[in-house]
N, C-alpha and C positions, 0 to 999 in steps of 0.2 A: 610161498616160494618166491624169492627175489628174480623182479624180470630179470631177461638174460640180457639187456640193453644196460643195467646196471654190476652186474657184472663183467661185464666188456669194460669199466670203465678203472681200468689197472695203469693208465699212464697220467706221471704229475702237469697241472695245470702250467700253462704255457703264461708267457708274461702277459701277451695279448686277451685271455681269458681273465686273468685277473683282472687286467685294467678295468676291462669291459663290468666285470661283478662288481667294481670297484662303483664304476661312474653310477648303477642302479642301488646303492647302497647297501649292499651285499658284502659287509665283511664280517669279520670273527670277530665277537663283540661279546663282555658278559656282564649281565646286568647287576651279577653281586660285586663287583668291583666297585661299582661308584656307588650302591647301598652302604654296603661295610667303611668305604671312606667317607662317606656324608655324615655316617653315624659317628665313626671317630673322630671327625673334625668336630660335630656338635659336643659331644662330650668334652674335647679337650677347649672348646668356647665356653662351656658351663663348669670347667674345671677351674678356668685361669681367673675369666670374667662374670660370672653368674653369681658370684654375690651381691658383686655391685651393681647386675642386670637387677637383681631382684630386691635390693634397696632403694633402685632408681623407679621401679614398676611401684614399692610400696608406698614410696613417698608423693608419687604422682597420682593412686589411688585414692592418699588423701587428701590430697590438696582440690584433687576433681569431688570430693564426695564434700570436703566442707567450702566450698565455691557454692558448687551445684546448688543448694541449699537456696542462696541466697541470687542466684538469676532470678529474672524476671522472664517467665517461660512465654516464647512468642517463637514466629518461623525463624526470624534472624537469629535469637538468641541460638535456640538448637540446635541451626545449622554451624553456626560458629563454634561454639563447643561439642560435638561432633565430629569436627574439622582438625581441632587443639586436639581431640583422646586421637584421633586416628593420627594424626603428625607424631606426638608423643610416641604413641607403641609402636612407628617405624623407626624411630631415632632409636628409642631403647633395644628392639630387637634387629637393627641394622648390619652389627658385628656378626650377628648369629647367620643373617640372611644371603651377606656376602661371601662367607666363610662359606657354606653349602652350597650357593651358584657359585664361587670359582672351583671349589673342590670336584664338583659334576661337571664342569668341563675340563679338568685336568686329568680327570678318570677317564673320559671318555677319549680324547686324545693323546692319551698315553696307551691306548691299544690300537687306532685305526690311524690317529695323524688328523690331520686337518680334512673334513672333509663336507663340500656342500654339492646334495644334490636332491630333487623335489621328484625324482621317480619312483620312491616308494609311495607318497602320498598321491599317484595318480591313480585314478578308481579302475580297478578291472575288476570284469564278468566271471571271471575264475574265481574271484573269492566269494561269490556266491552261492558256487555248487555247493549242494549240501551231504554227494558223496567226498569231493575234496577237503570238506571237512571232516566230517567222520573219519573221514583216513587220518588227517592231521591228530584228529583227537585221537585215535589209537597211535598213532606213530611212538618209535623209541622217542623222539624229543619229547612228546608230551609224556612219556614216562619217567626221562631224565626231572623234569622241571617238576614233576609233582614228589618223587625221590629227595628234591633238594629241597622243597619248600616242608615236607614230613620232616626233613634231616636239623633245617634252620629252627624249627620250632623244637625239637628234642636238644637242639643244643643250647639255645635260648633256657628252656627248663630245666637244664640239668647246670647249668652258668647259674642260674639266680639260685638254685637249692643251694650248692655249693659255696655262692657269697653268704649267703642269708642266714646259712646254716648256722653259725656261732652266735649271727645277732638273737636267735629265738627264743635264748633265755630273757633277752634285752625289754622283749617287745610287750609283757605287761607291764613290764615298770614305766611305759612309755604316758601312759591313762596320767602319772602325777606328775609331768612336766609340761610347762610351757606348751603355746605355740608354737612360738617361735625355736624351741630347742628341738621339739618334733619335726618339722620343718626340717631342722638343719643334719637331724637323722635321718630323717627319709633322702635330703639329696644327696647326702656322702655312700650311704647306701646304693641308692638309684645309677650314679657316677661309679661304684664297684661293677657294679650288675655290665652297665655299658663298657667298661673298661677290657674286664675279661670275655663279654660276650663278644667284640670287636677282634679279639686277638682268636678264639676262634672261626669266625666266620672270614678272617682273612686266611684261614687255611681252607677252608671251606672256598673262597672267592679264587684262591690261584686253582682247586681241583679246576673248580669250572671253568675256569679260562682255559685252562690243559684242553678239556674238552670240549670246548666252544672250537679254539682252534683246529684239534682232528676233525670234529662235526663237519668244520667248514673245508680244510683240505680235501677230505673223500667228498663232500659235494660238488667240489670244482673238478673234481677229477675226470678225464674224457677218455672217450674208446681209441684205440689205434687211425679208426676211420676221419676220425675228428680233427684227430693231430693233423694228416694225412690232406683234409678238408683247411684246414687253415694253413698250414705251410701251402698248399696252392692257391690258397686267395692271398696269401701277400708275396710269394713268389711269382707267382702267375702260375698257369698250366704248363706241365713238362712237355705237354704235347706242343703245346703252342710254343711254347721256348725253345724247343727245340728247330722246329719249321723255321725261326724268326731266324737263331744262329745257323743255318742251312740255307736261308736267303742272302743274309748276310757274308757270308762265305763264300759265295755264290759272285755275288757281286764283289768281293774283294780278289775274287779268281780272275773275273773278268778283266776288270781293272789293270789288275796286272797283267794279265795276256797282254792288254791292251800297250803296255810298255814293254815289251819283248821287243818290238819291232825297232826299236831308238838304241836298244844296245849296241855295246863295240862287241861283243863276243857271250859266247853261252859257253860256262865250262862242264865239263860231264865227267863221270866217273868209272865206265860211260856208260851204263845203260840203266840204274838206276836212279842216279840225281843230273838236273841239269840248275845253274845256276847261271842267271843271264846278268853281266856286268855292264856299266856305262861309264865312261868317263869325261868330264866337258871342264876341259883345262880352265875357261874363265868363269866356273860359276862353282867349282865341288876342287876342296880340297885334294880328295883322293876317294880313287872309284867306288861308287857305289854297286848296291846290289838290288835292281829294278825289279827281279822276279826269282823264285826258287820253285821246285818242287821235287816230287818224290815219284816212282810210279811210271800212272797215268798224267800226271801233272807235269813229271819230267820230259813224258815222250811228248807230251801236245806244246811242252815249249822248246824243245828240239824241234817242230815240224814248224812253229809259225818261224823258227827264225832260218831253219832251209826257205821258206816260201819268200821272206822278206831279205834272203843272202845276209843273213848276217852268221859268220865266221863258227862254226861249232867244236870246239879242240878238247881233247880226252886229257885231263890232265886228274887222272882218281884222287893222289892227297891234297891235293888243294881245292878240288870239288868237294870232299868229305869235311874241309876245315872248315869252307866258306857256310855250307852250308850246318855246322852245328853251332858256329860263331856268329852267323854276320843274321840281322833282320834285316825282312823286306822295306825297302828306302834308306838304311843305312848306311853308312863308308864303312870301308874296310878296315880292321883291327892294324896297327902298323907293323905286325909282325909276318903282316902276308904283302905288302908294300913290295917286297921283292921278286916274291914268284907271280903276284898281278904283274908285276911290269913288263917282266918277261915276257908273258902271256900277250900284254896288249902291243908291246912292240915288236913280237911274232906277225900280232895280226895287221897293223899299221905297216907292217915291211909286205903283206901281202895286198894289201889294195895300194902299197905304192905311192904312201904319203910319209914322212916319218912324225913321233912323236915329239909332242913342245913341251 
């Protein structure tokens, strides 16, 4: 029965997970991909260039065997011819060798991208339980991987019957020819065999990528709690966020009390908004709004600005504009310029200075 911790695991991996499988080498990768295109690239190397690979192999065979003959066999001589066969069969089979390392690295970065990291090759004590292996050994992967390797070799056999098939009336008449024409029947042959075996195990090489990548999706996959668990390590704790915006708020309440008392006037509506206005002819275009609130907010800034005499007047739509229009520190919109003025040269005619 599948633990119940992996069945919990119904929501898609988050980009932060991935990174993270990313950085330990952890991605969706399938190794018939660069098998099947190493093989096709070698084949179309001995398709284009293999005969003059194996003209150049023949002729440097003889030329080492009627040399050889005539050295004078000593440490130097041998190491130096030695030196000349090993140089020769890198040059001859160079085209074949680069052709296979770029093709294996253009398989391989054509599923995952560029990627360098040395954490799978770091040793862990996990991979030497030898229940964790036995589980591995029974796992669906190792059933998948031995399904595909039974699958490769039936289709491998059933690829070469199929080419070969027509040559098998060919093949005693082969006894009265040549070497060399033997030779040149077995690699046109051999070259069939690889050609068609290539075209199916690239259908074979996209199954497994298909599910290389499921495999790997539902492994990355995490529980509700998880998600839950990582949205709060990079947002931080809602408890704690909350507290902080509550501190925060707190001190921006203050603050502003603390500017109630500089106003020219608090407007009100009247009993649920008060809006406390300033205005300082040489330093503000036009009145700002010091403080607002709602409420308890409203009443405790109606009560600091009785405490401090500053001017309190009911005036309801212009307390409902100000306070759905204007922020706290901001000037006033120009379309309320006229019922502010009013307001403030009410209150400048009542402390008996007029306005500039």
């Amino acid at each position: 029965m599948p633990e119940k911790g992996h069945q919990d695991k119904t929501e898609p991996a988050t980009p932060k997970k991935r990174e993270d499988a990313r950085k330990k080498g952890q991605v969706a990768v399938s190794r018939e991909i660069p098998s099947v295109l190493i093989l096709f690239m070698t084949t179309g190397v001995f398709f284009f260039i293999g005969g003059q690979m194996f003209v150049n192999l023949a002729e440097f065979m003889r030329d080492a065997l009627q040399n050889g003959l005539l050295l004078d066999l000593h440490t130097m001589s041998v190491t130096r011819m030695m030196s000349a066969v090993l140089e020769k069969i890198i040059l001859i089979l160079l085209p074949l060798l680069v052709a296979i390392l770029l093709t294996g690295i253009a398989a391989n970065i054509s599923q995952f991208g560029i990627l360098f990291t040395t954490q799978p090759l770091a040793p862990k004590l996990s991979k030497l339980n030898p229940l964790k292996g036995l589980k591995r050994l029974f796992s669906l992967r190792s059933v998948v991987e031995v399904a595909k390797a039974l699958l490769k070799i039936l289709i491998i056999g059933l690829v070469a019957y199929a080419a070969l098939h027509k040559y098998f009336n060919l093949l005693p008449g082969l006894m009265h020819l040549q070497v060399l024409d033997i030779m040149t029947f077995t690699g046109q042959a051999a070259l069939k065999i690889c050609f068609f075996t290539c075209l199916a195990l690239m259908v074979l090489a996209g199954l497994d990528y298909a599910y290389q990548r499921w495999q790997y999706e539902n492994d990355l996959k995490m529980t509700k709690q998880e998600v839950k668990e990582e949205l709060k390590h990079r947002e931080g704790d809602p408890v704690i966020k909350s507290r902080i915006k509550k501190a925060q708020f707190e001190m921006a309440q203050r603050r502003m009390m603390a500017d109630v008392p500089t106003a020219d006037v608090v407007v009100t509506n009247p009993t649920r908004l008060a809006i406390a206005l300033k205005f300082d002819t040489e330093n503000m275009e036009a009145p700002q709004v010091v403080a607002k609130g709602a409420g308890h907010i409203a009443a405790r800034i109606k009560e600091i600005a009785r405490e401090f005499g500053v001017p309190v007047m009911e005036q309801k739509p212009l307390a409902q504009s100000l306070f759905q229009s204007v922020e706290i520190g901001e000037a006033i919109p120009a379309a309320l310029y006229k019922a502010v003025a009013e307001v403030l040269a009410y209150v400048y005619r009542l402390k008996g200075r007029q306005h500039v």
